[in-house]
LUMLUM-552501 format. One record per residue (C-alpha): residue number from 1; x, y, z. Coordinates in nm, 4 decimals, decimal comma, m for minus. Layout:
N
+-----+----------+----------+----------+
!   n !       px !       py !       pz !
+-----+----------+----------+----------+
! NUM !        X !        Y !        Z !
...
+-----+----------+----------+----------+
//
This chain:
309
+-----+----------+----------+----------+
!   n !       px !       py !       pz !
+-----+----------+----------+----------+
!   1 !  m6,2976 !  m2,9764 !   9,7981 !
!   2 !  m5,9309 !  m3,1356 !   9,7173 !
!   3 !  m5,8653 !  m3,1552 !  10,0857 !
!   4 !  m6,2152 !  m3,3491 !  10,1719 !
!   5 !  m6,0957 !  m3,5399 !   9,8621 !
!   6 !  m5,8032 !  m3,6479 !  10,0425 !
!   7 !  m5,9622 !  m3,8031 !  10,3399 !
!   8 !  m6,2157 !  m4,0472 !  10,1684 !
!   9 !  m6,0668 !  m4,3916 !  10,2345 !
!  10 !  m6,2497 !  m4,5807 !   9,9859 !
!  11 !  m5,9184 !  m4,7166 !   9,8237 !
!  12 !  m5,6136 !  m4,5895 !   9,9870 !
!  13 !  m5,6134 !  m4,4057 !  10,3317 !
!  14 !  m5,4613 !  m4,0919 !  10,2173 !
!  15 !  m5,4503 !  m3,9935 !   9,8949 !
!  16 !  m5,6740 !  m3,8141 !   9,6831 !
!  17 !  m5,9714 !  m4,0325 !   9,5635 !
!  18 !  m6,1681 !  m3,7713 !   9,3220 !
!  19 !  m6,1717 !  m4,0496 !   9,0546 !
!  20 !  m6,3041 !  m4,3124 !   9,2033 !
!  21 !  m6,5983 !  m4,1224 !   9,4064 !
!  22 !  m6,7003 !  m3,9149 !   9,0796 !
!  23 !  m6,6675 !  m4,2719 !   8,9187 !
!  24 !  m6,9331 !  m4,4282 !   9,2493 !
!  25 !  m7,1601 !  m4,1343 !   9,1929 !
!  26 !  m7,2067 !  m4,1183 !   8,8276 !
!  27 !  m7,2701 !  m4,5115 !   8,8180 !
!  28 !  m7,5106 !  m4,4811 !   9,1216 !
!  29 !  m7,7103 !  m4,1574 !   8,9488 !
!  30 !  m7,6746 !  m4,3159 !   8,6155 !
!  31 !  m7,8236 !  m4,6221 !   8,6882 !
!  32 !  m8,0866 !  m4,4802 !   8,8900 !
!  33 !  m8,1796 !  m4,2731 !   8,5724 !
!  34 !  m8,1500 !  m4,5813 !   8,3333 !
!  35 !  m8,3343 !  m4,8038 !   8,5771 !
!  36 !  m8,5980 !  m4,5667 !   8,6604 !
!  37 !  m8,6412 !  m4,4747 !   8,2619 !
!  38 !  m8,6390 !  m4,8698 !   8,1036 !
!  39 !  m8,7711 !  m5,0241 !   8,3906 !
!  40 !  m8,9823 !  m4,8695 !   8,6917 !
!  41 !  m8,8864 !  m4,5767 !   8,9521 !
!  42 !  m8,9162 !  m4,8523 !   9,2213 !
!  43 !  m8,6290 !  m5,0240 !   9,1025 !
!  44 !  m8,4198 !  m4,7173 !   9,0596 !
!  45 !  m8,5189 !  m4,6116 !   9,4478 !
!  46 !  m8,3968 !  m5,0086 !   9,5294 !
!  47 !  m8,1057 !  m4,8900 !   9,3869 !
!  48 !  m8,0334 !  m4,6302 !   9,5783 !
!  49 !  m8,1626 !  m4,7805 !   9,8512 !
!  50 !  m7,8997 !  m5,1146 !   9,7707 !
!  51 !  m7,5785 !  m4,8209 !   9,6934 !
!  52 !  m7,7183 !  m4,6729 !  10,0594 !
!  53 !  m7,6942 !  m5,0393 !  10,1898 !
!  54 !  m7,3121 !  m5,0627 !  10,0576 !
!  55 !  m7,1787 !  m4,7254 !  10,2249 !
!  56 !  m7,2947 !  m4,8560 !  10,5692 !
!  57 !  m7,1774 !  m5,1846 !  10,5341 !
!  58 !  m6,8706 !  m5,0853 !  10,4498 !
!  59 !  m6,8351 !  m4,7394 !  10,6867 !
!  60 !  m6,9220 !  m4,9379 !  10,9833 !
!  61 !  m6,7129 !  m5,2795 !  10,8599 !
!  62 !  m7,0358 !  m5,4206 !  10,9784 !
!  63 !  m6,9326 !  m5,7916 !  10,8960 !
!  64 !  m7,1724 !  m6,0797 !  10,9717 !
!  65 !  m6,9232 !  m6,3904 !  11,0053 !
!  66 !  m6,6529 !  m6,1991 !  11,1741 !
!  67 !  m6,9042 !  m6,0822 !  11,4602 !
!  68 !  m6,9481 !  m6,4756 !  11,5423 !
!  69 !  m6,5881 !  m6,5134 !  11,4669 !
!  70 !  m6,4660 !  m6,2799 !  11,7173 !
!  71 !  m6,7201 !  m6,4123 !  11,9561 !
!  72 !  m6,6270 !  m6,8026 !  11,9500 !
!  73 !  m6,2539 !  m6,6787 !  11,8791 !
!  74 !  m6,1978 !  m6,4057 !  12,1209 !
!  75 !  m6,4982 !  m6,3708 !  12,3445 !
!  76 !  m6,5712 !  m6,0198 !  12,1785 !
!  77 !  m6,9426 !  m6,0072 !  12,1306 !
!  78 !  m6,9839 !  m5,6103 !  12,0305 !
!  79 !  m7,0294 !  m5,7185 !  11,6981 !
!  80 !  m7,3158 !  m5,9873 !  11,7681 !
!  81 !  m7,4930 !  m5,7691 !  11,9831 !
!  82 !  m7,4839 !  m5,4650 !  11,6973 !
!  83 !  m7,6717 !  m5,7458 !  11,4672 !
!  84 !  m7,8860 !  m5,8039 !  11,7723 !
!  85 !  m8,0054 !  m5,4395 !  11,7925 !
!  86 !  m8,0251 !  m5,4171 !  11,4214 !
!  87 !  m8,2770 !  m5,6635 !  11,4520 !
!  88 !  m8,4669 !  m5,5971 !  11,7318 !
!  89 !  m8,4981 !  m5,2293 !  11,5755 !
!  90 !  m8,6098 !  m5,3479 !  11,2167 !
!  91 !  m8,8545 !  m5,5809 !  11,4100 !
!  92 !  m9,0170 !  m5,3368 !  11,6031 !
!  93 !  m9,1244 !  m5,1277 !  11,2302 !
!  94 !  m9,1638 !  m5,4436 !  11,0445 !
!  95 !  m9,4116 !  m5,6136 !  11,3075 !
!  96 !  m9,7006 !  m5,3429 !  11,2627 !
!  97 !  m9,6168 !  m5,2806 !  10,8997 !
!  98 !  m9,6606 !  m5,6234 !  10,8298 !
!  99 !  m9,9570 !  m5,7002 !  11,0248 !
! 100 ! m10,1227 !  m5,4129 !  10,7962 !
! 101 ! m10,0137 !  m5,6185 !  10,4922 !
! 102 !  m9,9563 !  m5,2950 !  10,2628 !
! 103 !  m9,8147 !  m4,9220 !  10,2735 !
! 104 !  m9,8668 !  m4,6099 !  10,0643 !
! 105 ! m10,0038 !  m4,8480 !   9,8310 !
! 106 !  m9,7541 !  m5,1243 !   9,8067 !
! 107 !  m9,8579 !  m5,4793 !   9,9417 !
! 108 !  m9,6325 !  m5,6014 !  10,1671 !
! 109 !  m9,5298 !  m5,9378 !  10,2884 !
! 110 !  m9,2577 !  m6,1627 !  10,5297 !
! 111 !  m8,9653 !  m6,3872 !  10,4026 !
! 112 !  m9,1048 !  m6,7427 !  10,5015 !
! 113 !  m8,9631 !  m7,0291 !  10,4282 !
! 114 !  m9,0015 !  m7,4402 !  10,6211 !
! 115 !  m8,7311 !  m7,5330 !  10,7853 !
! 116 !  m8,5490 !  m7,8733 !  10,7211 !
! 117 !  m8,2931 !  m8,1059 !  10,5863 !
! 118 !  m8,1991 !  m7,8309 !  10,3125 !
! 119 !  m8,1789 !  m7,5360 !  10,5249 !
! 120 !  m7,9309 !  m7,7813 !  10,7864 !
! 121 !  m7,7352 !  m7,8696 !  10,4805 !
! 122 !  m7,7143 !  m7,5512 !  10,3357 !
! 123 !  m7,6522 !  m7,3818 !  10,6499 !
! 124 !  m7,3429 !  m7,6234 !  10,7326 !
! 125 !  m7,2135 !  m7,5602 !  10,3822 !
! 126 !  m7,2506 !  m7,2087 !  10,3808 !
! 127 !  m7,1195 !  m7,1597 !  10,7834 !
! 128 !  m6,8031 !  m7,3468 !  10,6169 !
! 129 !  m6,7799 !  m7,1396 !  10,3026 !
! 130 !  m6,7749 !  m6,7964 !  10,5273 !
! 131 !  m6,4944 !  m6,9220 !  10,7529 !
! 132 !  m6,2762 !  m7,0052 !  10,4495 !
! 133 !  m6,3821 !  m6,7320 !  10,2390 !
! 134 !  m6,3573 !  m6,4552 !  10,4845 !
! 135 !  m6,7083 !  m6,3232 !  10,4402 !
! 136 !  m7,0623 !  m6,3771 !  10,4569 !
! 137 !  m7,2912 !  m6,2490 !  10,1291 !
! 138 !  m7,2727 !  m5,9072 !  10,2495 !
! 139 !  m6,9130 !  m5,9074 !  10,3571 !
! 140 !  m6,8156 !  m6,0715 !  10,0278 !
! 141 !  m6,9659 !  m5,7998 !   9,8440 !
! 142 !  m6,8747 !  m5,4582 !  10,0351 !
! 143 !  m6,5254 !  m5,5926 !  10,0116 !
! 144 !  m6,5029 !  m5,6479 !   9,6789 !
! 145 !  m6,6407 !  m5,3104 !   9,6391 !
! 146 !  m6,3606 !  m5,1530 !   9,8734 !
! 147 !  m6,1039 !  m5,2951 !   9,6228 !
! 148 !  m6,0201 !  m5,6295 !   9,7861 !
! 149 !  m5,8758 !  m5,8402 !   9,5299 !
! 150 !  m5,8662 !  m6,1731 !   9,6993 !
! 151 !  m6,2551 !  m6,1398 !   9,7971 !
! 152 !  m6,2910 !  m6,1400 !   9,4383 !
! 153 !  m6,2205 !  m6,4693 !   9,4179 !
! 154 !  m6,4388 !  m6,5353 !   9,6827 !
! 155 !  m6,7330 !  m6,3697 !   9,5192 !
! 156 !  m6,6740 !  m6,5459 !   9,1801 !
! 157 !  m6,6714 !  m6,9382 !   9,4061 !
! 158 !  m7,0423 !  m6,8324 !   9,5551 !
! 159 !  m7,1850 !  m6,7194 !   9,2213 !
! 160 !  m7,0537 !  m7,0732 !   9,0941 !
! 161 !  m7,1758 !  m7,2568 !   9,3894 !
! 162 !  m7,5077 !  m7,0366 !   9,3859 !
! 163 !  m7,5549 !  m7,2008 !   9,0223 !
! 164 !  m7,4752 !  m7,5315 !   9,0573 !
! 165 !  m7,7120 !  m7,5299 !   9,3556 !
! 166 !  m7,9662 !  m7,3480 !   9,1624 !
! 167 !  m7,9632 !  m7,6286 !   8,9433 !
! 168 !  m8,0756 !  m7,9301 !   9,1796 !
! 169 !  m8,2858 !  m7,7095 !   9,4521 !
! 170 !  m8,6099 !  m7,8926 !   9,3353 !
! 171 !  m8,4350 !  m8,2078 !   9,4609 !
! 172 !  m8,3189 !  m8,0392 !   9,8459 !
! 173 !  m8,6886 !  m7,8684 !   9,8559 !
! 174 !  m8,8675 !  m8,2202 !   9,7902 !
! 175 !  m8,6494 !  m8,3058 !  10,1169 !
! 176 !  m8,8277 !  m8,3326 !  10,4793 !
! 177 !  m8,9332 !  m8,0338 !  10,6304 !
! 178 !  m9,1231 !  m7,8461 !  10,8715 !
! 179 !  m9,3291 !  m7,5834 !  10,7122 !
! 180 !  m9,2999 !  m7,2267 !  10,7965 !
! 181 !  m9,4231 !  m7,0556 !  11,0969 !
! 182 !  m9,4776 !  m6,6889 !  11,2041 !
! 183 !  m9,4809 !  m6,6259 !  11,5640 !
! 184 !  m9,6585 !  m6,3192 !  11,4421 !
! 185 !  m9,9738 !  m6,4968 !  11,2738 !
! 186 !  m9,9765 !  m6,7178 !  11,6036 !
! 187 ! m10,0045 !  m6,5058 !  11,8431 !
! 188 ! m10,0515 !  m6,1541 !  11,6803 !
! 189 !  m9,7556 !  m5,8912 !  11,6247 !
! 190 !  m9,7520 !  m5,7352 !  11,9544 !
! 191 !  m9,7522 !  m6,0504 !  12,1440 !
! 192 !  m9,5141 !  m6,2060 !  11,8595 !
! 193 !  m9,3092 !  m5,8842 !  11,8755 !
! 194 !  m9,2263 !  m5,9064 !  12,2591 !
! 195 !  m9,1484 !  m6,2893 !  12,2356 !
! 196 !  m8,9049 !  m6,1874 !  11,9670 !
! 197 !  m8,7143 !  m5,8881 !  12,1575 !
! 198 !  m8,6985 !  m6,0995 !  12,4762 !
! 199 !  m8,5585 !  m6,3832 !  12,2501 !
! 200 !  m8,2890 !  m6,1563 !  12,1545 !
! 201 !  m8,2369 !  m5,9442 !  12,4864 !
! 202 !  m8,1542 !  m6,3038 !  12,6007 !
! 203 !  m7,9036 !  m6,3810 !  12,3481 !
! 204 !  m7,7596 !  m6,0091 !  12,3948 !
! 205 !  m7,7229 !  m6,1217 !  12,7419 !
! 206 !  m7,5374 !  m6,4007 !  12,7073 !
! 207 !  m7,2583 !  m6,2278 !  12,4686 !
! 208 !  m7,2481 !  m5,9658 !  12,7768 !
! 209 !  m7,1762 !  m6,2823 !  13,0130 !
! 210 !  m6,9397 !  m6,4685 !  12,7689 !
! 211 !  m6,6960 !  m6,1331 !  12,7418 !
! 212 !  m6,7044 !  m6,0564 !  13,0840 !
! 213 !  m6,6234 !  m6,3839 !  13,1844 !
! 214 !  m6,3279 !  m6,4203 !  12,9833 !
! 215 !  m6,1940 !  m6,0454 !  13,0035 !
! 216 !  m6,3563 !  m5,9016 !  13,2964 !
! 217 !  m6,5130 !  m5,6116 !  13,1052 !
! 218 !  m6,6758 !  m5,4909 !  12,8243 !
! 219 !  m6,4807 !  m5,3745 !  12,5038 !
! 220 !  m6,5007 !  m4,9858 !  12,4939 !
! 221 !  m6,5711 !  m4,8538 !  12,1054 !
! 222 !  m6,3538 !  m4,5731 !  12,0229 !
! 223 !  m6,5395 !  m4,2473 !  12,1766 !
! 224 !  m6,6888 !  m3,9198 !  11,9552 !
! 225 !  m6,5272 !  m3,5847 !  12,0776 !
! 226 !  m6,7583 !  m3,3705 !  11,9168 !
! 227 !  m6,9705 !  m3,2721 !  11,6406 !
! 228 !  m6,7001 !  m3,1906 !  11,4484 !
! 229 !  m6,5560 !  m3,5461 !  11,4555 !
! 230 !  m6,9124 !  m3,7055 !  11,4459 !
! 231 !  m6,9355 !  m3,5336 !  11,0854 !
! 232 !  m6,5641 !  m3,6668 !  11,0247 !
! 233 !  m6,6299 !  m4,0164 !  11,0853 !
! 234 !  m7,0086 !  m4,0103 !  10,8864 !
! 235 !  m6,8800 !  m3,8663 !  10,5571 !
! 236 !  m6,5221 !  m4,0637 !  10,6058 !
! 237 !  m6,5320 !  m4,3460 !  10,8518 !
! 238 !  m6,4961 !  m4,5648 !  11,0453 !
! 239 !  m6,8562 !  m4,5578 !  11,2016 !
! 240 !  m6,9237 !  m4,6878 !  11,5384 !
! 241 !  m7,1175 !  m5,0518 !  11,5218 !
! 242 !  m7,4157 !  m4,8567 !  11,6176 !
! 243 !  m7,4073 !  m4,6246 !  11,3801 !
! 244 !  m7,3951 !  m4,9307 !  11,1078 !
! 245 !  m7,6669 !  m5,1204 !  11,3176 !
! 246 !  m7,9520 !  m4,8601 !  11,2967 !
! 247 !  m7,8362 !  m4,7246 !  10,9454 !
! 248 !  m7,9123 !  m5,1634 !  10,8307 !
! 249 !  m8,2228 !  m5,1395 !  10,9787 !
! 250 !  m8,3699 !  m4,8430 !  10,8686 !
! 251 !  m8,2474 !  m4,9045 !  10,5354 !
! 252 !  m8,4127 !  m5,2703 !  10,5999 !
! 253 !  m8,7498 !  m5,1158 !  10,6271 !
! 254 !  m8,7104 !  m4,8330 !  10,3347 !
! 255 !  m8,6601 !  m5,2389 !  10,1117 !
! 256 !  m8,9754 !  m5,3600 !  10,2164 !
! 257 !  m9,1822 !  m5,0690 !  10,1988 !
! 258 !  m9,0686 !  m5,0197 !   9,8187 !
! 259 !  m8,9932 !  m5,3511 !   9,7220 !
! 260 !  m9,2771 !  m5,5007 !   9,9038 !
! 261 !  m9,0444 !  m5,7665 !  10,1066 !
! 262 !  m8,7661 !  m5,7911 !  10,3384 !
! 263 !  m8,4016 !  m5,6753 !  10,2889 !
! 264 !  m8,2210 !  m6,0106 !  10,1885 !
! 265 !  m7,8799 !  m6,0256 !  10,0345 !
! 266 !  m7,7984 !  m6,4550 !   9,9253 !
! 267 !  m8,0998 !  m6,4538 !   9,6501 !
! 268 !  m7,9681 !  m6,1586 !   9,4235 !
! 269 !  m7,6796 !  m6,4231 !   9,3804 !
! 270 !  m7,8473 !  m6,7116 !   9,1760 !
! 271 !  m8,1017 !  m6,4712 !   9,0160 !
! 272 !  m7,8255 !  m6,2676 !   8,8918 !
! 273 !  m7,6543 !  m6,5729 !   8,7352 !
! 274 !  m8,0238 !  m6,6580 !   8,5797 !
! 275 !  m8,0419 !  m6,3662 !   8,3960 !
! 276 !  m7,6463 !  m6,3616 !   8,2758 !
! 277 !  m7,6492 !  m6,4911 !   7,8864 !
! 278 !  m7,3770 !  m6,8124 !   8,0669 !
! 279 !  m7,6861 !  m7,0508 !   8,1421 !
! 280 !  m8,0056 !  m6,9665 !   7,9725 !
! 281 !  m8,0173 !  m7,3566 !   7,9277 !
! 282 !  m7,9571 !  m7,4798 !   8,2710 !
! 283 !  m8,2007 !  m7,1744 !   8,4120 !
! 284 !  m8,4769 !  m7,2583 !   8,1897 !
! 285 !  m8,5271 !  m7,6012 !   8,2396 !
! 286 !  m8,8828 !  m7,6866 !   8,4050 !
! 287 !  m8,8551 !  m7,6864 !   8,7957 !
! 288 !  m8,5273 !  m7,5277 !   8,8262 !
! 289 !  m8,4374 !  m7,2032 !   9,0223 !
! 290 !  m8,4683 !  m6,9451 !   8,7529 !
! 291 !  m8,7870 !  m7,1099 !   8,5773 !
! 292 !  m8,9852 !  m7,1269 !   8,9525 !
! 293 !  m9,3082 !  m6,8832 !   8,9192 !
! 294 !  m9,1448 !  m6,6532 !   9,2494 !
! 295 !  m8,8579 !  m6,6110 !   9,0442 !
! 296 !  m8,9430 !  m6,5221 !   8,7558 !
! 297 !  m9,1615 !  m6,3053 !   8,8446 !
! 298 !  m8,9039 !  m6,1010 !   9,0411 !
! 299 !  m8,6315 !  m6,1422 !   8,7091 !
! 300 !  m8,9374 !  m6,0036 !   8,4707 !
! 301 !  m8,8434 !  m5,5961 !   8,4374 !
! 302 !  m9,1491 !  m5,3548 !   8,5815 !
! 303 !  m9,2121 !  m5,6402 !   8,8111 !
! 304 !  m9,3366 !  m5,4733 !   9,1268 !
! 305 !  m9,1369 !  m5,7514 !   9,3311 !
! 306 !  m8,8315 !  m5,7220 !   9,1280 !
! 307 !  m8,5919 !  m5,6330 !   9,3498 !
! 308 !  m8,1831 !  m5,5728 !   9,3656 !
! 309 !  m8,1495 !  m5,8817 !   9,6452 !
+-----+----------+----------+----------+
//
């Protein structure tokens, strides 16, 4: 036991890390038990399901902005094309899932949203913010969680930039837009589905094009030598991008078959904010973020769409 002990690299490579795994499993089985006892066993299985999320994220260092980074940077595109096959994999299950609008019992729906002047906006911003910070949502928050101190910071500047945006989103979403549009409900999910994994079989394409031409080959992933060291690297890391990649998605679709919706990590942000004791003022207010109908909904406990996004 002491010797497994000693290989978990949660904090420091090295050294024994009893404390702060016994500490990561009581809070994950305690607040499944509170969570499933004052509010609803869904949201203790999102739980779970959101702790399940974090060990992937951060066993595989499967980072979002430093995928593209590497790409534009260094004209490394393994990472891109691990987010590629991520999707294309949680796209295949979602398409028929969806189409069938429920499972076991639990309606289910797509993420849709128009497209327009505050998505560009917020976009730009938020492209900006990850280059300076060091981290998209997710990357923000597995770090922290791995004991990165200056992420900290990082996470504390997009909680107060989540609020302050919170605040005046009636004014971007009264902008011009397009509204939303499912390739699915056009043209039904199989013929929706194969657009969408030629779509990305394209862009996987062109990351394979961009390396080669600028190093001649494709970067090789450290190998596995065996079952033994398969084990090794599952329990202690590092996982290969694949490994992280169908891990997401899978974990992608256990989300929206018990929370009813899609994985999504930038809304648990504001919504936590709205139900901190800081701004009950500023969140209640008619027409802003916290008071809209979706949202509260999803901050009311036993709400079948609350959710840990």
């Amino acid at each position: 036991m002491v010797a497994g002990l000693r290989r978990i690299s949660w904090i420091t490579a090295g050294q024994t890390q009893a404390l702060p795994l016994v500490v990561a499993l009581l809070l994950l089985a305690g607040g499944a038990v509170y969570l499933g006892d004052s509010v609803s066993g869904r949201q203790s299985a999102l739980y779970l399901i959101g702790g399940a999320l974090g060990v992937a994220l951060y066993h595989a260092l499967f980072g979002f902005t430093a995928a593209y980074r590497r790409l534009f940077t260094e004209g490394r595109g393994a990472g891109v094309r691990a987010q590629l096959i991520m999707l294309a994999l949680a796209s295949a299950i979602f398409a028929p899932l969806l189409a069938a609008g429920s499972a076991f019992g639990q309606p289910l729906g797509p993420a849709l949203a128009p497209i327009g002047v505050s998505v560009m906006a917020g976009a730009f911003l938020f492209g900006i913010g990850m280059q300076l910070g060091g981290g998209c949502a997710s990357g923000t928050l597995f770090t922290v969680g791995g004991d990165s101190t200056r992420m900290t910071f990082t996470l504390v500047a997009f909680i107060a930039g989540s609020l302050a945006g919170s605040a005046h989103l009636p004014w971007w979403l009264a902008q011009p837009k397009i509204a939303s549009l499912s390739i699915y409900n056009e043209m039904g999910w199989p013929g929706g589905l194969a657009l969408q994994l030629a779509f990305i079989a394209v862009l996987a394409l062109a990351t394979i094009r961009i390396e080669r031409k600028r190093h001649g080959v494709l970067e090789q992933s450290e190998k596995i030598t065996g079952a033994a060291d398969a084990w090794r690297r599952l329990l202690f890391g590092r996982w290969p991008l694949l490994w992280g990649a169908l891990a997401l998605a899978l974990l992608n679709v256990a989300t929206l078959l018990v929370a009813g919706r899609p994985w999504g990590i930038t809304w648990a942000i504001p919504s936590g904010a709205a139900k901190s004791p800081m701004p009950p003022a500023l969140m209640s207010r008619p027409g802003t973020f916290g008071n809209g109908p979706a949202q509260r909904a999803r901050l009311t406990p036993g709400s079948p769409r609350m959710s840990p996004r």
